[in-house]
C-alpha positions in Angstrom: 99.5 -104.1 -18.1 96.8 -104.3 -15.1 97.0 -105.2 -11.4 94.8 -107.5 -9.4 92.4 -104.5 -7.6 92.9 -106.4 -4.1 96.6 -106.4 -4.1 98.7 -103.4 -5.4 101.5 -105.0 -4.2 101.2 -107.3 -7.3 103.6 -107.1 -10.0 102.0 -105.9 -13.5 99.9 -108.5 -15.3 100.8 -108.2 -19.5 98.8 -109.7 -22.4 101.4 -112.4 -22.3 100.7 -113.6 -18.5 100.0 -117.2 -18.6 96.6 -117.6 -17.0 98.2 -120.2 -14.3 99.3 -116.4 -12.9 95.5 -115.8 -11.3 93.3 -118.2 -11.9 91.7 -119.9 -8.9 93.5 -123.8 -8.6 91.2 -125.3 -6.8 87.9 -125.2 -7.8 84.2 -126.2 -5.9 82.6 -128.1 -8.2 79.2 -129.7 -8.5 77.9 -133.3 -9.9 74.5 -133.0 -12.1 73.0 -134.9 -9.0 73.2 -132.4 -7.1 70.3 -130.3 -5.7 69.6 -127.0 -5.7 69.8 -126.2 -1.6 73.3 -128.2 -2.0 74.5 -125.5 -4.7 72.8 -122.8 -3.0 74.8 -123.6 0.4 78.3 -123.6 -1.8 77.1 -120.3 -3.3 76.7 -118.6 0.1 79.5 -120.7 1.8 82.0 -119.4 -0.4 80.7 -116.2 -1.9 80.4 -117.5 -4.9 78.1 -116.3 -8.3 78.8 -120.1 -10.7 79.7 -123.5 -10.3 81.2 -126.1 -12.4 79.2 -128.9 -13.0 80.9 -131.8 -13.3 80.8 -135.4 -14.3 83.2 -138.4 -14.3 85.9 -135.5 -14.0 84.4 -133.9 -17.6 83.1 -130.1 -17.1 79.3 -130.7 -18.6 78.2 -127.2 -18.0 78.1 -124.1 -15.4 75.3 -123.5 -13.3 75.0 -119.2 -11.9 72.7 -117.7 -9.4 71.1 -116.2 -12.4 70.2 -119.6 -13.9 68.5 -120.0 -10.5 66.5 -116.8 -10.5 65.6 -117.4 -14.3 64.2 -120.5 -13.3 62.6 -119.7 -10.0 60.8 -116.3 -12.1 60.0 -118.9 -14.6 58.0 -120.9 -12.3 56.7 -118.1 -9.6 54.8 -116.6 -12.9 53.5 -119.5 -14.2 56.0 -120.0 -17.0 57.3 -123.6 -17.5 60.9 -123.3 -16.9 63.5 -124.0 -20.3 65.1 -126.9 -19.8 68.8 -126.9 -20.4 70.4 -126.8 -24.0 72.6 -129.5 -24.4 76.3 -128.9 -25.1 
């Protein structure tokens, strides 16, 4: 059994707590045409460290502020950045 850290008011979770119990509802998501100051504002707006990306309501991958530095490193060294793997 566990409690959510920011609210020990918060009855017990078990390993039988259906997920509907703490995950976040609704979600910020992002479209593949998006661009990378428009995810980068959603990141700060809303303290966030991932995004969905998604298309024609279908979750086609996650984009993280780590996939961001990765790339950005990539190119301030001189390295051609890896292009996404596909699902």
């Amino acid at each position: 059994m566990f409690r959510l850290p920011s609210d020990p008011e918060t009855p017990p979770f078990t390993g039988e707590t259906p997920l509907r119990e703490f995950m976040t509802p609704q979600l910020n998501t992002i479209s593949p045409e998006n661009n990378l100051g428009e995810v980068i504002d959603l990141f700060n707006k809303y303290n966030l460290s991932r995004l969905p990306v998604v298309e024609e309501g279908k979750l086609v991958g996650i984009i993280t502020i780590n996939d961001i530095i990765r790339s950005e490193t990539d190119l301030l060294s001189g390295r051609t950045p890896k292009p996404a793997s596909p699902p």
